[in-house]
FIKOLZA-1660 file (N, C-alpha, C; in steps of 0.1 Angstrom, whole numbers, plus 5000, padded with zeros to 4 digits):
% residues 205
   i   px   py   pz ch aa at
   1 2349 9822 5673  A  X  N
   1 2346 9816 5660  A  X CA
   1 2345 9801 5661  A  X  C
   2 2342 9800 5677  A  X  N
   2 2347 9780 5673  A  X CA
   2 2333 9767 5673  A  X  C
   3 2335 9762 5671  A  X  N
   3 2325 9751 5672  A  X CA
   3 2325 9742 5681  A  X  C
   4 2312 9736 5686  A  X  N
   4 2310 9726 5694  A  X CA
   4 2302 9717 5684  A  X  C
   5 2305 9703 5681  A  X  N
   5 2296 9697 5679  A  X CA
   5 2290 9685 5685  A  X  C
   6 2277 9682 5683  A  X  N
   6 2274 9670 5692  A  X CA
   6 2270 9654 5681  A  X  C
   7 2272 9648 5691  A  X  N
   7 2272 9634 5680  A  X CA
   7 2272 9624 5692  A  X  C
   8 2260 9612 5686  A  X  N
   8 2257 9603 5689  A  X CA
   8 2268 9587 5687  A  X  C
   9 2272 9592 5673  A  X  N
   9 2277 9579 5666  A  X CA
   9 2286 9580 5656  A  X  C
  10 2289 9571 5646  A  X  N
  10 2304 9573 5640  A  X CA
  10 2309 9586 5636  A  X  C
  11 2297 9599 5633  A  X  N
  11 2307 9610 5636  A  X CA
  11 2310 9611 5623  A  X  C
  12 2306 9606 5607  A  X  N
  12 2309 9611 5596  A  X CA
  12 2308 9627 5593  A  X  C
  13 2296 9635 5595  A  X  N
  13 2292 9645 5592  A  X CA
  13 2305 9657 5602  A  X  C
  14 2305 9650 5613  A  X  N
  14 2319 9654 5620  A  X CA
  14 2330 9656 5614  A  X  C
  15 2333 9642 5612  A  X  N
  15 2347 9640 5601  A  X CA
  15 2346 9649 5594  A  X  C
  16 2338 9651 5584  A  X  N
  16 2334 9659 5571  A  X CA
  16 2337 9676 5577  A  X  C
  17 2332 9682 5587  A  X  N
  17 2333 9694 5592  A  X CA
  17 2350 9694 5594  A  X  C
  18 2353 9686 5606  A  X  N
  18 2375 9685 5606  A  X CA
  18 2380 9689 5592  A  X  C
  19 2377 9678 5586  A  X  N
  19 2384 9678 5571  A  X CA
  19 2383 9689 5565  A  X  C
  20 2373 9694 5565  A  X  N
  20 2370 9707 5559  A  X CA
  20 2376 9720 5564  A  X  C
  21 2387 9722 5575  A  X  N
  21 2393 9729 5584  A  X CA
  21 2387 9738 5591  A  X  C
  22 2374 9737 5597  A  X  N
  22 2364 9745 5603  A  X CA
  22 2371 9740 5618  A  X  C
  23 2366 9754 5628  A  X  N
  23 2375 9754 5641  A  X CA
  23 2367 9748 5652  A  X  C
  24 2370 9736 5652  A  X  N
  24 2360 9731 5662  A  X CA
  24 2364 9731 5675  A  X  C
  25 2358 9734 5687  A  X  N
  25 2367 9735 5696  A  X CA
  25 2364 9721 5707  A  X  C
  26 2351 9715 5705  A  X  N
  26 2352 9704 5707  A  X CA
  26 2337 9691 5702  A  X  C
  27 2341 9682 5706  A  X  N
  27 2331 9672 5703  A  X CA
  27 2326 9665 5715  A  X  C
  28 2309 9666 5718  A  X  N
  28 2305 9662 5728  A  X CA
  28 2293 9650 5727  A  X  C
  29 2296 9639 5731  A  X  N
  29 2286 9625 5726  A  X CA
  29 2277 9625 5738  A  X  C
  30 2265 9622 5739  A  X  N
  30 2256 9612 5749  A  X CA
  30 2259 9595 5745  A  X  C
  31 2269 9592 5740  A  X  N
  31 2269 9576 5739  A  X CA
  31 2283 9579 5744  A  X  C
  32 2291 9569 5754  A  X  N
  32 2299 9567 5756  A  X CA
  32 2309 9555 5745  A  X  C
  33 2298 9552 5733  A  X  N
  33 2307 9540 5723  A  X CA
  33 2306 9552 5712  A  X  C
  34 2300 9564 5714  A  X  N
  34 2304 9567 5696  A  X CA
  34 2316 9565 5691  A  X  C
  35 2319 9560 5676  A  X  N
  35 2325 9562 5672  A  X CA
  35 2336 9574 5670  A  X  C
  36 2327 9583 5664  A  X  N
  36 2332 9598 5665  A  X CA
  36 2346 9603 5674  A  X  C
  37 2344 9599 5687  A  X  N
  37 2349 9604 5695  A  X CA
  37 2365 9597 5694  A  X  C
  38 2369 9586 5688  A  X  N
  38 2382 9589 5688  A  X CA
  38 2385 9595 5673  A  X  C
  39 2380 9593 5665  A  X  N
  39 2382 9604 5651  A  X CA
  39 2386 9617 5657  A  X  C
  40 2384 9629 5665  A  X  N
  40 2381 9636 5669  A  X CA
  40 2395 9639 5682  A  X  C
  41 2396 9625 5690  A  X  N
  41 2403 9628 5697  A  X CA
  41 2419 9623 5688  A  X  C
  42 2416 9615 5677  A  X  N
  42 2430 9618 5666  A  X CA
  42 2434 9628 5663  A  X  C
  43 2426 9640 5654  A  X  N
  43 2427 9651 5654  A  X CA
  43 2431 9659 5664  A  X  C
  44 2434 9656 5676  A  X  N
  44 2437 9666 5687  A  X CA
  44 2426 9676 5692  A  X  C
  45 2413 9672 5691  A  X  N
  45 2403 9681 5694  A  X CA
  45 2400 9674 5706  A  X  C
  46 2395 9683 5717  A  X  N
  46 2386 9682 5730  A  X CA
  46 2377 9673 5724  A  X  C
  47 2372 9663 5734  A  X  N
  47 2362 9650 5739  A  X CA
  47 2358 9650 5751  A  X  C
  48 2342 9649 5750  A  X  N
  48 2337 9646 5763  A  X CA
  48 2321 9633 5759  A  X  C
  49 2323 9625 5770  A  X  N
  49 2309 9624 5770  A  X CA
  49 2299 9630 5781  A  X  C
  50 2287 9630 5777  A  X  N
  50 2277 9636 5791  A  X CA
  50 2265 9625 5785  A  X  C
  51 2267 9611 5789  A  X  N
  51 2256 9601 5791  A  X CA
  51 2242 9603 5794  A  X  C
  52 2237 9607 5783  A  X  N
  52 2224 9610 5791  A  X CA
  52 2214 9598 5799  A  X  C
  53 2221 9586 5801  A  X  N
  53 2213 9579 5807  A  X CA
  53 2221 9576 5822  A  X  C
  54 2230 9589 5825  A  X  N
  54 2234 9591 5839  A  X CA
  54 2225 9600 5848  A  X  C
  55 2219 9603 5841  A  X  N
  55 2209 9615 5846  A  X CA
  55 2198 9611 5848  A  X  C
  56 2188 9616 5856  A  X  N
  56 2176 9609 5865  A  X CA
  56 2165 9618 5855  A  X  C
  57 2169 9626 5850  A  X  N
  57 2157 9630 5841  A  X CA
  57 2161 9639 5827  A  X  C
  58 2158 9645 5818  A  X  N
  58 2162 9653 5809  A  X CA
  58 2168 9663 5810  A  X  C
  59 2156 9674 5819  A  X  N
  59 2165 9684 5825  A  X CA
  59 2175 9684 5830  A  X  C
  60 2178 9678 5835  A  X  N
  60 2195 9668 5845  A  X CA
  60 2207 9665 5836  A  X  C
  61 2201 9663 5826  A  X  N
  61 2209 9660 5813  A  X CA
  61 2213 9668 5802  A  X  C
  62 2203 9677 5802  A  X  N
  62 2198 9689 5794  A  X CA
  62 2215 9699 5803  A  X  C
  63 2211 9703 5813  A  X  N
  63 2219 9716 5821  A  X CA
  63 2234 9709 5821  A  X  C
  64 2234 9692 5824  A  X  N
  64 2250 9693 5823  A  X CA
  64 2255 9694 5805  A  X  C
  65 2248 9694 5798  A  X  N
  65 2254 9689 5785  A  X CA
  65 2254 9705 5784  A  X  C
  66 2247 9719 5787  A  X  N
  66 2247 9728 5783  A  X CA
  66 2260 9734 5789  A  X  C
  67 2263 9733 5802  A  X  N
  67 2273 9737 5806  A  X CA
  67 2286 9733 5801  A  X  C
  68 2287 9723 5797  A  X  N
  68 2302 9715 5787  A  X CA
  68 2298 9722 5773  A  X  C
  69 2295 9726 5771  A  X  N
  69 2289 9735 5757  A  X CA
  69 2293 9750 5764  A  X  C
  70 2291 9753 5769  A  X  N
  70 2290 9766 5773  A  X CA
  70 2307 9770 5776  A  X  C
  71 2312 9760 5785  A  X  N
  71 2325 9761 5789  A  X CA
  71 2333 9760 5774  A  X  C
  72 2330 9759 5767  A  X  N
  72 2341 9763 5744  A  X CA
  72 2335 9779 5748  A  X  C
  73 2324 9781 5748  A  X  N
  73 2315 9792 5740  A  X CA
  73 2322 9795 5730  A  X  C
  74 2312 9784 5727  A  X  N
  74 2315 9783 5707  A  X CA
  74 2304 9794 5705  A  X  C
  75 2306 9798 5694  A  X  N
  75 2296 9807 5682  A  X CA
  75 2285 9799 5680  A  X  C
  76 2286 9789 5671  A  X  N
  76 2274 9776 5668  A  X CA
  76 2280 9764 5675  A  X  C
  77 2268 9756 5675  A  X  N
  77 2263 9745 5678  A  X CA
  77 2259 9738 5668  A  X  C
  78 2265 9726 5666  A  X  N
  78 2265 9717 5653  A  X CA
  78 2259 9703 5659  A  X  C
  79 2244 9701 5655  A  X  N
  79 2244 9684 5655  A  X CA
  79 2245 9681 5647  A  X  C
  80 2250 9665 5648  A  X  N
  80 2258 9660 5637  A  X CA
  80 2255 9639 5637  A  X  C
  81 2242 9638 5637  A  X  N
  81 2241 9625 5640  A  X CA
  81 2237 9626 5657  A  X  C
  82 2230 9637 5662  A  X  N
  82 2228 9634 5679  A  X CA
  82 2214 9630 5677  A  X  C
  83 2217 9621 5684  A  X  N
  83 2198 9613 5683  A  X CA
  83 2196 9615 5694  A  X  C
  84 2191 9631 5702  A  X  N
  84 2185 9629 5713  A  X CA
  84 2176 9649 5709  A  X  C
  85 2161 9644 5711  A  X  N
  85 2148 9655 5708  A  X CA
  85 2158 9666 5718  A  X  C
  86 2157 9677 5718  A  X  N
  86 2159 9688 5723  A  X CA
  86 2150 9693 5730  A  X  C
  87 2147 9699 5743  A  X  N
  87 2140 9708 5748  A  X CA
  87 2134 9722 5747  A  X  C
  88 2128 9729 5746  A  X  N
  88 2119 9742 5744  A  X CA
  88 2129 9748 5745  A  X  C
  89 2135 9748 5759  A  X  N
  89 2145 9760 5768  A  X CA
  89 2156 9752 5763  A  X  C
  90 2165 9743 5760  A  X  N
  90 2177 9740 5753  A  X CA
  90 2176 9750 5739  A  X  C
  91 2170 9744 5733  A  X  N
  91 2169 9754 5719  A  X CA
  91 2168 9768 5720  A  X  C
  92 2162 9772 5728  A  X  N
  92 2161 9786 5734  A  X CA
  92 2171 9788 5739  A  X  C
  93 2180 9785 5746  A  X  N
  93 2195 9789 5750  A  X CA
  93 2202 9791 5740  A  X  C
  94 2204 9785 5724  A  X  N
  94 2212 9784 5717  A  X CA
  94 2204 9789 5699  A  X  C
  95 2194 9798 5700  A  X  N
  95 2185 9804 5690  A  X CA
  95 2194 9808 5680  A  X  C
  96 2191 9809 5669  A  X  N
  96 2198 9815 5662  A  X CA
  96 2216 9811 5657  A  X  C
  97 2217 9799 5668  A  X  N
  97 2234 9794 5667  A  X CA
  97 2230 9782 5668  A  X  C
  98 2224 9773 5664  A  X  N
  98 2221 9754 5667  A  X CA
  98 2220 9753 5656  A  X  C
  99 2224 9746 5648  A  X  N
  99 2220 9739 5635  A  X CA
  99 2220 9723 5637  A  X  C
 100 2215 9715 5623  A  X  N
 100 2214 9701 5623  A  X CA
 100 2211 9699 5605  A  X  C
 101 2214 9685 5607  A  X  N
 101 2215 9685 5590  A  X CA
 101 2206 9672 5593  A  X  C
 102 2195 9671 5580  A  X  N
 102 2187 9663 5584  A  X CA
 102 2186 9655 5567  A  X  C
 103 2185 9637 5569  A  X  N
 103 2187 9630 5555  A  X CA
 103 2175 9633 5547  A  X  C
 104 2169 9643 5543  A  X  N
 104 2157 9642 5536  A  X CA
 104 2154 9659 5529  A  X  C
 105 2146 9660 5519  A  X  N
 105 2147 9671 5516  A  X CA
 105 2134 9681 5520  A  X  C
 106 2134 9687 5534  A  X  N
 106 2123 9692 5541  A  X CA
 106 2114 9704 5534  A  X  C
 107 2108 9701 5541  A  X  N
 107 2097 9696 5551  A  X CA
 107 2092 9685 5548  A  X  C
 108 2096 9674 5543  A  X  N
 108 2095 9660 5532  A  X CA
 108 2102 9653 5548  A  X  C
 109 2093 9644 5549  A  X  N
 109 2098 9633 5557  A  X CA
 109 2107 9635 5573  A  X  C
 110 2098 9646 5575  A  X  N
 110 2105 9651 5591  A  X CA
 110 2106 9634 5597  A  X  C
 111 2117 9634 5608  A  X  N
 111 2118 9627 5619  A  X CA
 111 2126 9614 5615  A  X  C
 112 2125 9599 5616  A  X  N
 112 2132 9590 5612  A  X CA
 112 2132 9584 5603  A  X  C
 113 2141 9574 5595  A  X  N
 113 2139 9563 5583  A  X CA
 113 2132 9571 5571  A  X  C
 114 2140 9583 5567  A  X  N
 114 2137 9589 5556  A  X CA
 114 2137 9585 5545  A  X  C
 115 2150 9580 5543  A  X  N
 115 2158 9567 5532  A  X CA
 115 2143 9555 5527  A  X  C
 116 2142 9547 5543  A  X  N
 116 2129 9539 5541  A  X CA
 116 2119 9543 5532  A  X  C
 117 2117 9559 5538  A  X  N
 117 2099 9564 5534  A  X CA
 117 2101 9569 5523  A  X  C
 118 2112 9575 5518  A  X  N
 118 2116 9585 5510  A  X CA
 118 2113 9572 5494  A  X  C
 119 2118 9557 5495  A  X  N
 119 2120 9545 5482  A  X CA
 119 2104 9543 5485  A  X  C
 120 2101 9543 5499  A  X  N
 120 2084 9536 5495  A  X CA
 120 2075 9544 5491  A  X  C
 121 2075 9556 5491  A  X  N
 121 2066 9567 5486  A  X CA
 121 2067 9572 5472  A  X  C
 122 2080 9563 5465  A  X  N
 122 2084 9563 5450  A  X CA
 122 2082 9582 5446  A  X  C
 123 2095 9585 5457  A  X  N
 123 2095 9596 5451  A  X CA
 123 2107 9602 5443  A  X  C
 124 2107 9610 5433  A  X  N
 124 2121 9609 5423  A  X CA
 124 2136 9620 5424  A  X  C
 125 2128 9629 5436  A  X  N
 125 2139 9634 5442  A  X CA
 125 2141 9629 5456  A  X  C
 126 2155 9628 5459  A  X  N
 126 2156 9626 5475  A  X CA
 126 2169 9638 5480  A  X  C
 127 2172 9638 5491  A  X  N
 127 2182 9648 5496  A  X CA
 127 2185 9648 5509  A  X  C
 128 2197 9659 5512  A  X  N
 128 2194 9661 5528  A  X CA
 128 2190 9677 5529  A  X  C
 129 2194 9683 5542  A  X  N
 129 2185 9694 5544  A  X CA
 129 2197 9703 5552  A  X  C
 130 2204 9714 5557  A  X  N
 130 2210 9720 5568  A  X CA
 130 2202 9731 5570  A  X  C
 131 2196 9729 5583  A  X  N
 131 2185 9740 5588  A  X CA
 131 2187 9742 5605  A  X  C
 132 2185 9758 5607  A  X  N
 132 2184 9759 5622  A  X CA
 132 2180 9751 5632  A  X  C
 133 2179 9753 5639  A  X  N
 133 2170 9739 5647  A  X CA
 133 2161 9751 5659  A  X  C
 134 2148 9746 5658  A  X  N
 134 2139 9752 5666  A  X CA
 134 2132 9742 5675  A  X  C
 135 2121 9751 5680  A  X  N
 135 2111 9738 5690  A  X CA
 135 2107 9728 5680  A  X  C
 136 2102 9732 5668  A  X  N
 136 2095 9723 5660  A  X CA
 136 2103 9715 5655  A  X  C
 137 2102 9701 5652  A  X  N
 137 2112 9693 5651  A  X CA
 137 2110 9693 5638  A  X  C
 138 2126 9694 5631  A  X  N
 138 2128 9696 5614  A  X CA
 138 2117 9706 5609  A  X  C
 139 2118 9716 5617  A  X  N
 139 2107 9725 5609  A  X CA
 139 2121 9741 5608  A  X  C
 140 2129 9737 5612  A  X  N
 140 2134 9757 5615  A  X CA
 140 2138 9758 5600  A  X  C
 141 2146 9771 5603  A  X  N
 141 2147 9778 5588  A  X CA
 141 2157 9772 5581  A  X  C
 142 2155 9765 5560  A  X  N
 142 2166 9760 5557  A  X CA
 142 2174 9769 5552  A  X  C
 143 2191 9764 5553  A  X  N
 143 2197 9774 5551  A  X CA
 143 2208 9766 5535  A  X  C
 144 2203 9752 5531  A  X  N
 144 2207 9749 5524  A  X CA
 144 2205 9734 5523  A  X  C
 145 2202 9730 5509  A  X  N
 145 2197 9717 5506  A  X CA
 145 2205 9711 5490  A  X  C
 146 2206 9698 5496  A  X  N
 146 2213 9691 5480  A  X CA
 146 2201 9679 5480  A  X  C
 147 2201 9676 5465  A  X  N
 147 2191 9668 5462  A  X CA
 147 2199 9658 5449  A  X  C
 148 2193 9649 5451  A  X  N
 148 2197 9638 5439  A  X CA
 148 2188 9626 5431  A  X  C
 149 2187 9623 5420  A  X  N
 149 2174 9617 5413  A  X CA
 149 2176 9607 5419  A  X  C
 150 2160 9598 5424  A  X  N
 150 2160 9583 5427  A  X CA
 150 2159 9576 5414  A  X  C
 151 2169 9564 5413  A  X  N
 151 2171 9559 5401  A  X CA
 151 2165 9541 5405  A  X  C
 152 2156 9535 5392  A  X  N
 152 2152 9527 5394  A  X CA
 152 2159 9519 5401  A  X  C
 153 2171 9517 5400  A  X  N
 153 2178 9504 5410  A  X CA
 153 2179 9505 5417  A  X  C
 154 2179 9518 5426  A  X  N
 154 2179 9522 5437  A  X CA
 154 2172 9515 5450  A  X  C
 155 2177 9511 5462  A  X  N
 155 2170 9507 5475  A  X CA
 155 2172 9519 5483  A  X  C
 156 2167 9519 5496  A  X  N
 156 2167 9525 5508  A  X CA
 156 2184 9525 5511  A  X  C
 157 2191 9517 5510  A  X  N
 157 2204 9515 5518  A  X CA
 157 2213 9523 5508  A  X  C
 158 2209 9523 5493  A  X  N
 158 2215 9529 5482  A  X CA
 158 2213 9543 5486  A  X  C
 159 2201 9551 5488  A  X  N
 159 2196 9562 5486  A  X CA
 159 2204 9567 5495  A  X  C
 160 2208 9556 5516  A  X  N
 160 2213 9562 5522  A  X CA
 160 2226 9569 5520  A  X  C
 161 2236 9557 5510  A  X  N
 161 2250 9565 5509  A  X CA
 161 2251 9572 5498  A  X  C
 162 2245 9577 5491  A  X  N
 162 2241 9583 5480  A  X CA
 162 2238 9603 5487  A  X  C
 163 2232 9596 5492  A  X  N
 163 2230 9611 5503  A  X CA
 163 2238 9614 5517  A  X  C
 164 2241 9607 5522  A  X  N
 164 2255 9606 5532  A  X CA
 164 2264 9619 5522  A  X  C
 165 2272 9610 5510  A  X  N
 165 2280 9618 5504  A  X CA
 165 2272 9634 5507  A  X  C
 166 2261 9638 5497  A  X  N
 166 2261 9651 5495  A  X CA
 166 2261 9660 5513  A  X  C
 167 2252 9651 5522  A  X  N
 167 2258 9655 5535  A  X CA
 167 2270 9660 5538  A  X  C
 168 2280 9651 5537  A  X  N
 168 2297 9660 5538  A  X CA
 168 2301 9668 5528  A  X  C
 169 2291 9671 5521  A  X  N
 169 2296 9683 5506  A  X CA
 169 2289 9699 5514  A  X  C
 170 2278 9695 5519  A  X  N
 170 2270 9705 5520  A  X CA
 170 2268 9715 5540  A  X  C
 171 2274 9705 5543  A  X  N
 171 2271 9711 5559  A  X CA
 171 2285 9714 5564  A  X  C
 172 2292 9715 5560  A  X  N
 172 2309 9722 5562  A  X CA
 172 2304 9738 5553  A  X  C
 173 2298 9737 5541  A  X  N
 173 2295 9752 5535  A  X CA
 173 2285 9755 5543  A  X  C
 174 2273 9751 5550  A  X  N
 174 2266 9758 5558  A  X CA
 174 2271 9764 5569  A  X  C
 175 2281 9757 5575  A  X  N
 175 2286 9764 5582  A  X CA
 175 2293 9775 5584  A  X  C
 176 2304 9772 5573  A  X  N
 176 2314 9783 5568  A  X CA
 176 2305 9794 5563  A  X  C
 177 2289 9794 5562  A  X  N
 177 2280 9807 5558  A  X CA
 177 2280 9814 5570  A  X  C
 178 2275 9804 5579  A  X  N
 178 2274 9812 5593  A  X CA
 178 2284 9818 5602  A  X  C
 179 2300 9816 5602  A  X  N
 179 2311 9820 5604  A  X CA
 179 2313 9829 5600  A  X  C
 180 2313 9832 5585  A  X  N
 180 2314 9839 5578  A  X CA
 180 2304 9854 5581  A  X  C
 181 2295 9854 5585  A  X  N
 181 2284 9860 5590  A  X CA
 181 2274 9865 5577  A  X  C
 182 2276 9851 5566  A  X  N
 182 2270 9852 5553  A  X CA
 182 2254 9849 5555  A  X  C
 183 2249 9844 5563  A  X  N
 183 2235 9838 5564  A  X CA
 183 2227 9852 5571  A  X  C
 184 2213 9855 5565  A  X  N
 184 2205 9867 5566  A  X CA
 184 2192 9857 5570  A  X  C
 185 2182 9859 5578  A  X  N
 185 2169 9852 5583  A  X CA
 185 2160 9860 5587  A  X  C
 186 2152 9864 5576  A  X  N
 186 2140 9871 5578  A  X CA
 186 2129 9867 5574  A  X  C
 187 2120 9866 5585  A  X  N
 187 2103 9858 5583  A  X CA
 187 2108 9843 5578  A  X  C
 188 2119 9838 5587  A  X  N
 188 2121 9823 5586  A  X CA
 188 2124 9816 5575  A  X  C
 189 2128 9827 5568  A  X  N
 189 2136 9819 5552  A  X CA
 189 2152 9829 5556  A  X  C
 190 2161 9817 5551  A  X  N
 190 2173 9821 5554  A  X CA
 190 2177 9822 5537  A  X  C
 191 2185 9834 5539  A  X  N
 191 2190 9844 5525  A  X CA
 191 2207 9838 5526  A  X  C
 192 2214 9838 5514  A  X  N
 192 2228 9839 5517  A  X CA
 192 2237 9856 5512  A  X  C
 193 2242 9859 5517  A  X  N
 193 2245 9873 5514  A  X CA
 193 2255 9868 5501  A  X  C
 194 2253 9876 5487  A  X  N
 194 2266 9870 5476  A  X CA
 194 2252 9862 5466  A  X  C
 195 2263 9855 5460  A  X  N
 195 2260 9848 5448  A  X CA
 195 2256 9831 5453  A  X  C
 196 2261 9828 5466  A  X  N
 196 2255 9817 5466  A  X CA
 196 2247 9806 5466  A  X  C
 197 2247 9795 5460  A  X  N
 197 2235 9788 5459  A  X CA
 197 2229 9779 5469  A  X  C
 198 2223 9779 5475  A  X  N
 198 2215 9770 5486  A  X CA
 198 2211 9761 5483  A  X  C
 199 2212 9754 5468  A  X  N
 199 2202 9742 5464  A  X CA
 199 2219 9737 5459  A  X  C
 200 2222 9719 5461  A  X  N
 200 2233 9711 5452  A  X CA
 200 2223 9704 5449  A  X  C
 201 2227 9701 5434  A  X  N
 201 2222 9692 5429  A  X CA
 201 2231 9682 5421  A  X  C
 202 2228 9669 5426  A  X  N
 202 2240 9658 5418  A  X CA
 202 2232 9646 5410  A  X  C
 203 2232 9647 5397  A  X  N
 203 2234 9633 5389  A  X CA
 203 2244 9623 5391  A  X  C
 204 2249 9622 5397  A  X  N
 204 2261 9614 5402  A  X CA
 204 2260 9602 5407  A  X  C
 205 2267 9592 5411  A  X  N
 205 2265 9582 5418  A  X CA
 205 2270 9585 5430  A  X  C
% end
């Protein structure tokens, strides 16, 4: 039942998962400065890094980070702030068990500076996303989304911690669906077994 998650950098959406008492069994960075990693190693959870700029090519980097993954054999696979594209055959190793939680409300603004595009395209909802992760980048199946109104005062840096929050609201329950063995995926739309809702929505600050 345990989790591996991976993280680049301070590791909030991490934090957010700990706090939430989900069984992590450990945390694994490609940055040797994330943040995250002493949050993580306070809690008494396993830390490793696997540098991907020790490795002479991707694949190189790809097979050791799978094998420090492999050695939990966790259930799922949690990115959580890992800023590094995945491979065909990496995602293929981990189908069905990889998730990632993405700042924007998808298929709306795949890829970087969501926040940015999201205030200059004056659009009136914004959000994040918790979806499988496939070859196609921010395309796999979502399994649950929070959204919140853009309010005129609003900037890009506003929108980001505005949406940060519903991030640690919402990807600790994505997860606990998939433990739970509450998530159903058929023809690429994910179902929750029960009453609940896949969409938060906050008027809130």
């Amino acid at each position: 039942m345990s989790i591996v998650v991976l993280i680049s950098g301070r590791g909030s959406n991490m934090q957010a998962i700990l706090e939430a008492g989900l069984p992590v069994a450990a945390v694994i960075s490609n940055r040797p400065d994330a943040g995250g990693l002493a949050l993580a190693a306070q809690r008494g959870v396993a830390t490793r890094v696997i540098a991907h700029r020790d490795y002479e090519s991707r694949e190189a980097f790809e097979a050791a980070l799978a094998a420090e993954i492999d050695r939990h054999a966790p259930r799922l696979v949690a990115l959580a702030g890992f800023m590094r594209v995945l491979s065909a055959e990496f995602v293929a190793r981990y189908a069905g068990r990889l998730v990632n939680i993405h700042p924007s409300l998808l298929p709306a603004f795949q890829g970087l500076d969501t926040h940015e595009r999201a205030f200059a395209g004056g659009v009136k909802l914004h959000g994040c996303t918790v979806h499988f992760v496939t070859t196609e980048l921010d395309r796999g199946p979502i399994i649950i989304q929070a959204a919140l109104m853009v309010r005129p005062q609003d900037s890009a840096d506003t929108l980001a911690a505005r949406v940060l929050a519903l991030e640690h609201l919402v990807y600790p329950r994505a997860i606990r669906w998939f433990l739970d063995g509450s998530l159903v995926v058929e023809n690429g739309v994910v179902r929750v077994k029960g009453s609940y809702a896949q969409l938060v929505y906050s008027d809130r600050d």
